[in-house]
SERO-4910 file (N, C-alpha, C, O; in steps of 0.05 Angstrom, whole numbers):
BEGIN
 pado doro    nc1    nc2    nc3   cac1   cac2   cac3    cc1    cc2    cc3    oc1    oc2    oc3
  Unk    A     17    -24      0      0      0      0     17     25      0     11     44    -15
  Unk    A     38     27     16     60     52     18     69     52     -6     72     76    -11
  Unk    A     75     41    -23     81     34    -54     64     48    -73     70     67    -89
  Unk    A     44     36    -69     21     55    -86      7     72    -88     -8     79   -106
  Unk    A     14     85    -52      3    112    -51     24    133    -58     21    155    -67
  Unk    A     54    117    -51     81    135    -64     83    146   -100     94    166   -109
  Unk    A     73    130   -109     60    130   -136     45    150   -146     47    167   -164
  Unk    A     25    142   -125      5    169   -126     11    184   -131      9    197   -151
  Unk    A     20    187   -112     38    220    -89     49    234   -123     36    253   -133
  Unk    A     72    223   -137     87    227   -154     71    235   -183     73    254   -199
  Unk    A     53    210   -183     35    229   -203     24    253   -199     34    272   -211
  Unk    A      1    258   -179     -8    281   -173      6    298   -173     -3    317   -184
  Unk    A     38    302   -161     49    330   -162     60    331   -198     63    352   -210
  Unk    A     62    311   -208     66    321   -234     51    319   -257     61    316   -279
  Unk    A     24    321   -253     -8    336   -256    -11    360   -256    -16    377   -273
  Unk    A     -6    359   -223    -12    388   -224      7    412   -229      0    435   -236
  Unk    A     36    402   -223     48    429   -235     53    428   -267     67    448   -271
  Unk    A     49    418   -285     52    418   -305     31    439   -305     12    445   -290
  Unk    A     47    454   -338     20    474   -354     27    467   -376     14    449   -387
  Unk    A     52    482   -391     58    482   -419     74    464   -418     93    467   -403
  Unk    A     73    433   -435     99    422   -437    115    418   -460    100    407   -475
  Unk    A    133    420   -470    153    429   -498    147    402   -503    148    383   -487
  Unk    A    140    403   -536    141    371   -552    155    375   -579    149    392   -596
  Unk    A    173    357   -580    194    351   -604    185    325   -622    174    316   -602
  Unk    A    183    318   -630    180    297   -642    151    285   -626    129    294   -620
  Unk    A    170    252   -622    144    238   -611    159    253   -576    158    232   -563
  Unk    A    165    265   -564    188    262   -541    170    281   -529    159    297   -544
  Unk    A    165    283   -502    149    306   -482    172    314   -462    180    300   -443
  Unk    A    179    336   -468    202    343   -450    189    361   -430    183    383   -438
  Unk    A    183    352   -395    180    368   -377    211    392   -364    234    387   -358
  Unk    A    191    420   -366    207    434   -356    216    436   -329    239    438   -321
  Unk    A    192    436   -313    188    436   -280    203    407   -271    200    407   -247
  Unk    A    214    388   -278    216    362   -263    233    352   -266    232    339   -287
  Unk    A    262    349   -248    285    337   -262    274    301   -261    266    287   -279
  Unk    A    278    295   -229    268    260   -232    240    251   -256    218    244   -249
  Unk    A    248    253   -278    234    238   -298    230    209   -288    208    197   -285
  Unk    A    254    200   -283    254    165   -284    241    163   -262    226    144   -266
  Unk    A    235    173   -231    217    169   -216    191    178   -223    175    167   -207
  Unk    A    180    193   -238    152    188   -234    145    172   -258    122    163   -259
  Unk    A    164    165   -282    159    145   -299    147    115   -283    128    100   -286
  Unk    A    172    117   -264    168     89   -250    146     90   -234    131     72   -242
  Unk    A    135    104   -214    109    116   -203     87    104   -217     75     84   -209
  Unk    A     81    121   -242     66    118   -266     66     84   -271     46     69   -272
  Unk    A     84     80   -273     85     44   -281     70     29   -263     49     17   -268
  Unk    A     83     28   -240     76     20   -211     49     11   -211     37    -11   -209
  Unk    A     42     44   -212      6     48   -202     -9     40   -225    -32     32   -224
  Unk    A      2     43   -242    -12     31   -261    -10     -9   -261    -32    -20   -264
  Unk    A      7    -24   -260      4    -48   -259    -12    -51   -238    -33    -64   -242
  Unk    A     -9    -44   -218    -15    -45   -182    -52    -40   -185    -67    -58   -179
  Unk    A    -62    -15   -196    -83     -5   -193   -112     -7   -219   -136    -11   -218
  Unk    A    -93     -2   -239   -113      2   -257   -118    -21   -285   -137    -27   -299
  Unk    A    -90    -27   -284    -89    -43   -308    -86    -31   -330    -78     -8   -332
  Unk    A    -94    -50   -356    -96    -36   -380   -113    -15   -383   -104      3   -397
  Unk    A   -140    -10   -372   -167     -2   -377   -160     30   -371   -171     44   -388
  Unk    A   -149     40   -358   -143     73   -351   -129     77   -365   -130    101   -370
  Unk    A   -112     66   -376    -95     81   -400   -117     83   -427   -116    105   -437
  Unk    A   -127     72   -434   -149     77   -453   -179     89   -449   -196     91   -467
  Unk    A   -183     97   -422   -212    110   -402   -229    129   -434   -218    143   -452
  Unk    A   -252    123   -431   -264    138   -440   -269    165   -419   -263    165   -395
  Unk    A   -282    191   -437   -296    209   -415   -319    203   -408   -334    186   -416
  Unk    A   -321    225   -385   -357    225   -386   -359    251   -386   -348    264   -369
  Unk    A   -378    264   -413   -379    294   -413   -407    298   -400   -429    291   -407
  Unk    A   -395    316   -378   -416    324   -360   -426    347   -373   -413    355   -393
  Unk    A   -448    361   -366   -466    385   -388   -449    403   -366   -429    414   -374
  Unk    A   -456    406   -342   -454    424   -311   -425    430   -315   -419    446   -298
  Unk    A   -406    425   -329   -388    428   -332   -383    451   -360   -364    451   -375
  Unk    A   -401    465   -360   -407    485   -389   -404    517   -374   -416    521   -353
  Unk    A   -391    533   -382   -400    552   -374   -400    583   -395   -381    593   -407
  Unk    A   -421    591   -393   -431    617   -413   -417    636   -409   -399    636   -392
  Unk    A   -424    656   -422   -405    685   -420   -420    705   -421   -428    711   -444
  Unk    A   -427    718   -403   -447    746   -406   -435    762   -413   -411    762   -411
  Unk    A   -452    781   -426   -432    809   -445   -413    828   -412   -391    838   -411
  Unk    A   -431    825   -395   -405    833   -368   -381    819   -370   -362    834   -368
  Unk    A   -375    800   -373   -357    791   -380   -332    801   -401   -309    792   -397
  Unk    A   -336    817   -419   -321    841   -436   -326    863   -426   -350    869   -428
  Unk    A   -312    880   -413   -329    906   -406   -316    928   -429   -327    949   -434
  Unk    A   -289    917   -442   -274    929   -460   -293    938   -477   -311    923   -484
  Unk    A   -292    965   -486   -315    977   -520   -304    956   -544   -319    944   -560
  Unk    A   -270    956   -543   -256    940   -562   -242    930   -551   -236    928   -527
  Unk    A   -227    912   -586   -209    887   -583   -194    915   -552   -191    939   -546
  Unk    A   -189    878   -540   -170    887   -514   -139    887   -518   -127    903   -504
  Unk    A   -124    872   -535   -105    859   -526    -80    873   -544    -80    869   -569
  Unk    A    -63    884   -535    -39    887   -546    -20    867   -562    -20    843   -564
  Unk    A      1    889   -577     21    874   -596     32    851   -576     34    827   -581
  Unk    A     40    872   -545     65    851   -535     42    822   -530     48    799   -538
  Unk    A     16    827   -515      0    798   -512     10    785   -530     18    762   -526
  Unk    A     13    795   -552     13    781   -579     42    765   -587     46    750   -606
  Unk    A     59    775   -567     86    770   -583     91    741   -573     78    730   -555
  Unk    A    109    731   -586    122    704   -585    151    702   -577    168    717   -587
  Unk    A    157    682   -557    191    684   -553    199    672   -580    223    677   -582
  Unk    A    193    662   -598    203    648   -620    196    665   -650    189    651   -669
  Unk    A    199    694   -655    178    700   -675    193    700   -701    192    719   -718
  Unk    A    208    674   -703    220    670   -730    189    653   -746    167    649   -735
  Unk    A    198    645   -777    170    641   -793    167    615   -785    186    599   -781
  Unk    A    137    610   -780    124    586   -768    129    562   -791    131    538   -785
  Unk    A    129    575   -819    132    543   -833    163    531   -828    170    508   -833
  Unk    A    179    551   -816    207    531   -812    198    516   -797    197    492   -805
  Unk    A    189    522   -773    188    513   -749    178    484   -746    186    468   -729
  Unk    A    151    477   -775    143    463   -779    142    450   -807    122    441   -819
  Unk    A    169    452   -814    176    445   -828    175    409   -831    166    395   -850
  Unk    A    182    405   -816    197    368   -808    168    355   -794    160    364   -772
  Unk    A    157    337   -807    130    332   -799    137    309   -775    155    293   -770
  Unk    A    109    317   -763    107    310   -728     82    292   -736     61    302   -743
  Unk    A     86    263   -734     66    239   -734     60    234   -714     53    211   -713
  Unk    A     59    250   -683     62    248   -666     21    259   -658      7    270   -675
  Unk    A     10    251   -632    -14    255   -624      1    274   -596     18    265   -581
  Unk    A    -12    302   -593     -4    316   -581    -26    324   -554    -25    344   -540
  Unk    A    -39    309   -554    -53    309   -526    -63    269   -521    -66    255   -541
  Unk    A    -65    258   -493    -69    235   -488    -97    218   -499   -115    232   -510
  Unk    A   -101    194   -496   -117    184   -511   -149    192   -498   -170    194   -510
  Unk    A   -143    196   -470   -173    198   -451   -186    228   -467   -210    232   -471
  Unk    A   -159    250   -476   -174    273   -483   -184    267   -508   -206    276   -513
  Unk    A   -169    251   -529   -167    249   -555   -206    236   -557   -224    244   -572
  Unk    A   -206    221   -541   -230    199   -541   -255    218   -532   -276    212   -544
  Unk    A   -256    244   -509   -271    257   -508   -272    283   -531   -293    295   -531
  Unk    A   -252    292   -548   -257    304   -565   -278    300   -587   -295    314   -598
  Unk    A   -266    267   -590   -283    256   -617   -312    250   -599   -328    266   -608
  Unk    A   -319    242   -589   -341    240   -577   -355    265   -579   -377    265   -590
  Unk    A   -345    290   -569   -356    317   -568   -367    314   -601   -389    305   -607
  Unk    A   -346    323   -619   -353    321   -640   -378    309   -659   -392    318   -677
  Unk    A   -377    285   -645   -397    268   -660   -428    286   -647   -450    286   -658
  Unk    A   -421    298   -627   -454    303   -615   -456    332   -631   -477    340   -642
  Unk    A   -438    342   -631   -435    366   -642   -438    376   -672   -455    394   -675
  Unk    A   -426    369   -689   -428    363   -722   -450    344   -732   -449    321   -722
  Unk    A   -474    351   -754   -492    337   -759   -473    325   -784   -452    335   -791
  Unk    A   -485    302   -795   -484    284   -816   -490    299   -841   -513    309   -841
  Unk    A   -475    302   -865   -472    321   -877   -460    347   -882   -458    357   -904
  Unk    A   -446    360   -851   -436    382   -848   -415    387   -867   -409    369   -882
  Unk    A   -400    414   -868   -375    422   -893   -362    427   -871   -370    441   -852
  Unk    A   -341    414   -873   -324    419   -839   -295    433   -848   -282    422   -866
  Unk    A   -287    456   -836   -260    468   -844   -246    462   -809   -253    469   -787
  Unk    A   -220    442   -822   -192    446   -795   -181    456   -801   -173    455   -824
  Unk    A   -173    477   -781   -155    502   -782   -123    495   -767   -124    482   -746
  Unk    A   -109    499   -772    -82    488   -759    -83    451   -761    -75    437   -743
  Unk    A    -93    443   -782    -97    418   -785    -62    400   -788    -40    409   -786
  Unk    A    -69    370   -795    -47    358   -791    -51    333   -800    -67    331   -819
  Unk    A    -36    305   -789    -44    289   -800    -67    271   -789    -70    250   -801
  Unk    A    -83    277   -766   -113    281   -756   -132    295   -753   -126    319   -752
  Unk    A   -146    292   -752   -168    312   -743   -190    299   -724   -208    315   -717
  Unk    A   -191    277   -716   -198    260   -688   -234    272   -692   -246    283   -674
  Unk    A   -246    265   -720   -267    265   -731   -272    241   -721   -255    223   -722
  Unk    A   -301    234   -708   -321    210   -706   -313    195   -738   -314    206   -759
  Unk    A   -306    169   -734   -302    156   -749   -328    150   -767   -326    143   -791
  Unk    A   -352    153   -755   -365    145   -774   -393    158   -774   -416    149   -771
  Unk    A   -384    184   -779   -401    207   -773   -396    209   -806   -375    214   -818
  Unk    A   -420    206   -815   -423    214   -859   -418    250   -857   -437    265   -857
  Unk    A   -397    257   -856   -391    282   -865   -393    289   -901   -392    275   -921
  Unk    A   -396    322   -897   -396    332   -933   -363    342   -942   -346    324   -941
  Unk    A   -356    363   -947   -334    364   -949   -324    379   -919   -336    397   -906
  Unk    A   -297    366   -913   -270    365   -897   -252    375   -911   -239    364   -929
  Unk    A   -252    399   -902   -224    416   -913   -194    422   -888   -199    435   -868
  Unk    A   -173    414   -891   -152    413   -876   -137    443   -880   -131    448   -903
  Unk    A   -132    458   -865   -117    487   -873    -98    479   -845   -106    476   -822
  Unk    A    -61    476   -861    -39    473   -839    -16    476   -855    -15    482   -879
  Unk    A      4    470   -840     35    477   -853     51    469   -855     74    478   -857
  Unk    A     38    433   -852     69    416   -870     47    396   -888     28    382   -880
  Unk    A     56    400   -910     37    377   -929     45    352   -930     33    336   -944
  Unk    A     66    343   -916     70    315   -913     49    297   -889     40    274   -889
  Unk    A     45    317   -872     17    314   -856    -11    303   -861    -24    282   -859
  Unk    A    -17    339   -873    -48    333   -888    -44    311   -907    -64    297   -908
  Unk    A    -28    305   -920    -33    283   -945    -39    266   -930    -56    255   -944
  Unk    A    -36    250   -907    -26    231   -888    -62    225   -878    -73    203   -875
  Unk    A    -72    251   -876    -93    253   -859   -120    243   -882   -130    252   -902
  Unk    A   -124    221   -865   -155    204   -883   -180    221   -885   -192    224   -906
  Unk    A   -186    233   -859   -205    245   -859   -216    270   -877   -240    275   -879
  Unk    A   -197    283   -888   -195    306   -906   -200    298   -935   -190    281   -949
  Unk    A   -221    318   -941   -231    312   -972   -208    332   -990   -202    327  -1014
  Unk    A   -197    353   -977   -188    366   -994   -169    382   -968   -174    383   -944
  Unk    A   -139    395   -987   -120    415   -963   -108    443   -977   -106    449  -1000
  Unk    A   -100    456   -954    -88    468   -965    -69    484   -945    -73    486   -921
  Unk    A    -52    493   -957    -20    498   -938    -27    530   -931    -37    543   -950
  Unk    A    -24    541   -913    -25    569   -901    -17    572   -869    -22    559   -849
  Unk    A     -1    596   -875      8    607   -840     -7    620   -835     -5    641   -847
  Unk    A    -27    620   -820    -40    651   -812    -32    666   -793    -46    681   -781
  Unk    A     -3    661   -788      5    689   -771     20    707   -790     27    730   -787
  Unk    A     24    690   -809     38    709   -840     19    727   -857     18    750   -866
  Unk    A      2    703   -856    -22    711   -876    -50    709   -861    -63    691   -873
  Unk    A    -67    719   -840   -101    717   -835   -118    712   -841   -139    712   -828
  Unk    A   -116    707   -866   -141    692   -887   -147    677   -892   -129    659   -892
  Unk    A   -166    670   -897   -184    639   -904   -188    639   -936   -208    651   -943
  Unk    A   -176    629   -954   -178    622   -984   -209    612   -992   -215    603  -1014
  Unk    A   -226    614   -972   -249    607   -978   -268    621   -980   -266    641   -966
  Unk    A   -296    619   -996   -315    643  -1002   -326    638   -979   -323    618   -965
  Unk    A   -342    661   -977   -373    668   -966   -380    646   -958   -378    629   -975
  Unk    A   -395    636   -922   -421    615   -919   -404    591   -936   -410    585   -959
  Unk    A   -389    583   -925   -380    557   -944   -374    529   -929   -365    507   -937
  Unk    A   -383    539   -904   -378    515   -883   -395    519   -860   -404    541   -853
  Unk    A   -401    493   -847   -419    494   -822   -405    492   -809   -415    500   -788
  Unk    A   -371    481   -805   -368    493   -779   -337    486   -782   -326    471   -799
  Unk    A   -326    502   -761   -292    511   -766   -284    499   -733   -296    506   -713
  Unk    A   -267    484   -734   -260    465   -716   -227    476   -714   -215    476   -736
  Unk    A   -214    485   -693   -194    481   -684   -178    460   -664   -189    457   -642
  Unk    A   -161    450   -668   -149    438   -642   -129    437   -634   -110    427   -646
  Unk    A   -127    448   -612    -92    454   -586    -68    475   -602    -44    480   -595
  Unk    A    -82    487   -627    -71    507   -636    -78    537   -635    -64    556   -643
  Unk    A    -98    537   -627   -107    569   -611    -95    588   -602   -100    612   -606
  Unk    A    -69    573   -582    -52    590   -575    -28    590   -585     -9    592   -570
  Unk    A    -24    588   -608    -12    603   -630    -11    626   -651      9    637   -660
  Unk    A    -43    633   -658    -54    647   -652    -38    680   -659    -40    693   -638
  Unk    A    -25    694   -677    -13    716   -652    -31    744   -675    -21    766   -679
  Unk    A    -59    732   -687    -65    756   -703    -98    736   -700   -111    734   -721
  Unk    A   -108    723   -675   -126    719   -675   -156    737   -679   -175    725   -688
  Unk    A   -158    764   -674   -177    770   -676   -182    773   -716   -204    766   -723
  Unk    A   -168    779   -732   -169    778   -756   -174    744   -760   -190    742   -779
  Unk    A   -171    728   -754   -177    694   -754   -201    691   -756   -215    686   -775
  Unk    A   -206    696   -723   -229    695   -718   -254    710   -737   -275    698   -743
  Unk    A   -248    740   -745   -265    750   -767   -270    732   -785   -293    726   -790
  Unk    A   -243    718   -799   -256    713   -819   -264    675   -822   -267    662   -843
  Unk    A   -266    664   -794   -282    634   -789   -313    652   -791   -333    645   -804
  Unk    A   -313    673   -778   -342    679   -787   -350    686   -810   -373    681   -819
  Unk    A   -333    697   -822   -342    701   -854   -344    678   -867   -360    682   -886
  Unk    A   -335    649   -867   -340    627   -880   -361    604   -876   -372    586   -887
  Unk    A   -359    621   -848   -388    607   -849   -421    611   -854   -432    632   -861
  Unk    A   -431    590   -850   -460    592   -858   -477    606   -832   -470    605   -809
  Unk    A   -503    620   -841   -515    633   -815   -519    610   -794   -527    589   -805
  Unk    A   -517    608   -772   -526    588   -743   -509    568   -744   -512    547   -732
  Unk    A   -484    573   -763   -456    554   -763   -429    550   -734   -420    572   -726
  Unk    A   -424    538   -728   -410    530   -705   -378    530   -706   -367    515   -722
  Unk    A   -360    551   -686   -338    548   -688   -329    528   -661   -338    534   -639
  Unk    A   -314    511   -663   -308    495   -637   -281    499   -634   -268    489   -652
  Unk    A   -266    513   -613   -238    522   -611   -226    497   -587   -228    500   -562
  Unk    A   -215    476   -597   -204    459   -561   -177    464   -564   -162    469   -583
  Unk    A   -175    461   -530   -139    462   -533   -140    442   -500   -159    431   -489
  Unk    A   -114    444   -495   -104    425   -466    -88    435   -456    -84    459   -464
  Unk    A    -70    426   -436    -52    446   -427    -23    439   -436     -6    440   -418
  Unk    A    -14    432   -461     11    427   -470      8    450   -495    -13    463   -500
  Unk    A     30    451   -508     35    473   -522     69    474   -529     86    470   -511
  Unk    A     75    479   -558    101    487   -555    102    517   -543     88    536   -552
  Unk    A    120    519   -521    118    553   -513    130    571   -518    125    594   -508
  Unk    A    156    565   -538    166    584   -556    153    595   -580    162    615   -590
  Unk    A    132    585   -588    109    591   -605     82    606   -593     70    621   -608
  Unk    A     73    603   -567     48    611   -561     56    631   -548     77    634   -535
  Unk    A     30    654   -553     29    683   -552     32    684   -518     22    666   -504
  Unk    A     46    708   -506     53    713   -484     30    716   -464     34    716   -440
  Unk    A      4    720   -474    -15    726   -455    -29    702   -447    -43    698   -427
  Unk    A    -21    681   -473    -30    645   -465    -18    633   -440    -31    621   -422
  Unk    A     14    639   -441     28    629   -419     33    635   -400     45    621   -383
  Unk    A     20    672   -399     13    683   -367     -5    673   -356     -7    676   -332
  Unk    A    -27    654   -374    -49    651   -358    -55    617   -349    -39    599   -353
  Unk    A    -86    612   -335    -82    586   -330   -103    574   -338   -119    591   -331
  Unk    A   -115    559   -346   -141    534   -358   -166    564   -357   -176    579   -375
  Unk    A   -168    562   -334   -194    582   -329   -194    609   -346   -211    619   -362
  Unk    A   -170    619   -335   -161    648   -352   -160    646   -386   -160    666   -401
  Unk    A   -158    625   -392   -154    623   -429   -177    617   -446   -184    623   -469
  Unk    A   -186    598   -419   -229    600   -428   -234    622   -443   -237    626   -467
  Unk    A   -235    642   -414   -238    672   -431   -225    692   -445   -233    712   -456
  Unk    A   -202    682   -444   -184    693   -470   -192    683   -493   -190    699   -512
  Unk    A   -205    653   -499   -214    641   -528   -246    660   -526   -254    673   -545
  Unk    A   -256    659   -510   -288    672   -514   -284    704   -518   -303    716   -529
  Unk    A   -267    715   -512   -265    755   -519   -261    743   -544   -283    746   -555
  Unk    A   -246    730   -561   -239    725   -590   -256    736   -604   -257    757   -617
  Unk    A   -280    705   -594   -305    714   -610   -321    737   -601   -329    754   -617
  Unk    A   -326    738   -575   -336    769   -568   -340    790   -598   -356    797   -615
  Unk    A   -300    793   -586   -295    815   -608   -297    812   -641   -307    829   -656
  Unk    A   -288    791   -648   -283    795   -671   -299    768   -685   -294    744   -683
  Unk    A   -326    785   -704   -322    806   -706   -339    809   -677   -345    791   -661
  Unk    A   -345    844   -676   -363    847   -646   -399    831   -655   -412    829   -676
  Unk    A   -404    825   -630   -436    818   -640   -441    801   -656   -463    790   -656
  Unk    A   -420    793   -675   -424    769   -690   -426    739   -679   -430    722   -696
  Unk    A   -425    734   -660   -424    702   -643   -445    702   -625   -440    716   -605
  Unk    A   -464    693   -624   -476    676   -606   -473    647   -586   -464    625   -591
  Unk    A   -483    654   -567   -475    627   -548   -452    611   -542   -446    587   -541
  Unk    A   -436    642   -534   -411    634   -534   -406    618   -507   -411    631   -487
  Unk    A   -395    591   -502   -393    574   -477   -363    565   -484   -351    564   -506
  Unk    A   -354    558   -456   -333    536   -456   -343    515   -432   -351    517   -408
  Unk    A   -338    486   -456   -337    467   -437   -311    441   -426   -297    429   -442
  Unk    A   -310    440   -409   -292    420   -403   -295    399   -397   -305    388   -376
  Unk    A   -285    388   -420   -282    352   -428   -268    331   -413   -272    307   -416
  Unk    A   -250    344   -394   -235    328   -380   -244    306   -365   -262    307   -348
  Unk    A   -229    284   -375   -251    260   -353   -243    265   -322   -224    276   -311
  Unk    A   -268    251   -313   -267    255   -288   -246    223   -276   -240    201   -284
  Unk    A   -239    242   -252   -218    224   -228   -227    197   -232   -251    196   -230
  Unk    A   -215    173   -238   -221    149   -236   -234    141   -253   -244    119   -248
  Unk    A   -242    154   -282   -261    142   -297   -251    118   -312   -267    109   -328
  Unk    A   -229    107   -311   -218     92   -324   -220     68   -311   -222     48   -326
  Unk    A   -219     63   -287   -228     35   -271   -247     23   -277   -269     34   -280
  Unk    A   -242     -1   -279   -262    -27   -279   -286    -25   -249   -282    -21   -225
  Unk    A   -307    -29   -263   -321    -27   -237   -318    -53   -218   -326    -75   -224
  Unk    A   -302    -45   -191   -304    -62   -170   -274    -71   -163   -266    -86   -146
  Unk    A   -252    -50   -190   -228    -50   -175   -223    -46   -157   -208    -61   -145
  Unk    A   -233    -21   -145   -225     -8   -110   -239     -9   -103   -258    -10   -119
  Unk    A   -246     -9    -71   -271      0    -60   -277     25    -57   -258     41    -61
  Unk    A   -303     36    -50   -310     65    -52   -294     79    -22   -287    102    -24
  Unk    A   -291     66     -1   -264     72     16   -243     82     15   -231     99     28
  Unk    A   -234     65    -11   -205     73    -28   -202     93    -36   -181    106    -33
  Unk    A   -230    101    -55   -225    118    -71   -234    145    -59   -234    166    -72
  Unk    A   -243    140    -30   -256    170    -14   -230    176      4   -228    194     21
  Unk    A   -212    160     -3   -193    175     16   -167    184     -5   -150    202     -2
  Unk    A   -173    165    -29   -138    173    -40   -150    179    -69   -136    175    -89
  Unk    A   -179    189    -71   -179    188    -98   -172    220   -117   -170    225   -141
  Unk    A   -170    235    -93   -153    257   -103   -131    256   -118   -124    273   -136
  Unk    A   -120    237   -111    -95    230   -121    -89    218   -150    -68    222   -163
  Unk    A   -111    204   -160   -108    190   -187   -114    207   -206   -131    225   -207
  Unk    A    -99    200   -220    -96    229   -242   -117    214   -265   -124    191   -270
  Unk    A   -123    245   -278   -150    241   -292   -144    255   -321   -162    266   -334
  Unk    A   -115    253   -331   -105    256   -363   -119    285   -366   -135    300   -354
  Unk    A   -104    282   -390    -95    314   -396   -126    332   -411   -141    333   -431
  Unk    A   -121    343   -389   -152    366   -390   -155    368   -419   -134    370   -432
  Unk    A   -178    368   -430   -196    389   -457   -208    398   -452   -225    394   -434
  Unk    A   -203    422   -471   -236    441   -460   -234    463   -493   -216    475   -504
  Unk    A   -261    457   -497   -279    466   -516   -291    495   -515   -313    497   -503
  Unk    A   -279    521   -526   -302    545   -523   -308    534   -554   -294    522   -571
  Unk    A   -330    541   -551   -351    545   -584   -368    568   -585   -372    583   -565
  Unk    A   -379    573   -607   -399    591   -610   -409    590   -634   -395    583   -653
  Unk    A   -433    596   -636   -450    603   -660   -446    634   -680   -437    656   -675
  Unk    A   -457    624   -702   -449    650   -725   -475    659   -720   -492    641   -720
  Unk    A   -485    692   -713   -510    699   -721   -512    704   -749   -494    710   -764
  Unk    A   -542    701   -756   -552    719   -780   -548    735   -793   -546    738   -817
  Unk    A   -546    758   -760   -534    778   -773   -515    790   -746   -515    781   -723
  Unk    A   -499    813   -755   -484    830   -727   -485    849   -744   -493    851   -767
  Unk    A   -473    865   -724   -465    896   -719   -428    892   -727   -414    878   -713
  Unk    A   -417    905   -751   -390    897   -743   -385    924   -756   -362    933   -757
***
């Protein structure tokens, strides 16, 4: 038992202090933590000891109560709020070097990956014109959700070619370039993922996901808490899960103004222990140490709707 609560112990503190973690390849390099090899071993431990195979593969459970709206109090700003420096990057050489050398790599864990696509499926009707924005060689689309056209917009084409899900691609920086190559109302809905805070000319972005789409069309922005952080804008990495909520919802606020409806963020993150077999622990167990079991790497979803019409 001192074994596997030591385990614990080691996961939880390296849960919770993580925020941004640098990813190279397939490789996750923590900044905060020299003993790697102890909480690897931790991680191992508790995992043979406790969970088995079944928590490394946990589905979510997306709770609704876990949604939360944004009243126009919530902006008290007239305008866009946010400055150049918010905007600046410790790295602001050109993004296609950067991503140059393609990453076959899945950049958030399978528990988030599994509640994304799940979101998705409830989210996107059968038929939809779906645009990914910072796309790649996934897009963690419901496998068997009859989509219309899937358009991929990212910046290494050894990627998108890679990527099944995409009917059609195309290569663009938008911190070089802000534009969407696409007409007027041409999609129901513009899907980002864990690239948001890259971002460093988002409110022009954001204008124009509304311009491509169709009236009562859906933008879904997710991200998690990893990130390369020589790339993400300085006001991403001042802040923390809660604080970026509403840094993705002023987006749409502002830009354009009035144009978004029903702007929410929700968080997907599974809950503590969802990955156990029912009747591994007792409910004893888990009322005393279940703080401790880590519950994979947070998602969270702001979305919003296109109105009819706005004020811009």
């Amino acid at each position: 038992m001192y074994v596997v609560c030591l385990s614990l112990y080691l996961i939880r503190e390296y849960l919770s202090t993580r925020r941004c973690r640098a990813q190279a390849g397939g490789t996750v390099r923590t900044t905060f933590l020299n003993s790697s090899a102890a909480v690897a071993c931790g991680r191992m431990i508790a995992g043979a000891i406790l969970f088995g195979t079944t928590a490394v593969n946990a589905m979510t459970n997306i709770d609704a109560t876990r949604a939360r709206r944004f009243p126009p109090s919530d902006f008290p700003a007239p305008a866009w709020p946010y400055s150049r420096r918010d905007m600046s990057r410790m790295d602001e050489a050109a993004d296609f070097n950067f991503y140059s050398a393609p990453r076959f790599v899945t950049h958030i864990d399978e528990g988030a990956i599994a509640s994304l696509t799940q979101y998705y499926d409830e989210a996107l009707l059968a038929g939809n014109d779906v645009l990914d924005l910072c796309s790649s060689w996934i897009s963690h689309l419901p496998p068997n959700k009859e989509l219309g056209r899937v358009v991929g917009l990212g910046m290494n084409a050894r990627e998108l070619e890679a990527n099944e899900q995409l009917t059609e691609w195309v290569l663009r920086d938008l911190n070089s370039e802000p534009t969407l190559p696409f007409d007027d109302e041409s999609f129901d809905a513009v899907l980002n993922v864990v690239s948001v805070d890259y971002l460093n000319k988002p409110q022009q972005v954001f204008s124009e996901m509304h311009r491509v789409l169709r009236p009562g069309g859906v933008a879904l922005m997710s991200f998690s808490n990893r990130c390369f952080p020589t790339k993400a804008v300085k006001i991403w990495l001042d802040a923390d899960d809660e604080e970026r909520k509403h840094i993705v919802a002023s987006y749409f606020w502002y830009a354009p103004r009035d144009g978004w409806a029903d702007i929410m963020a929700i968080d997907l993150k599974p809950s503590k222990g969802a990955g156990l077999a029912s009747g591994t622990l007792p409910s004893s167990f888990l009322g005393l140490f279940g703080s401790l079991l880590p519950s994979g790497d947070p998602m969270i979803v702001v979305r919003a709707n296109k109105r009819a019409t706005c004020a811009t």
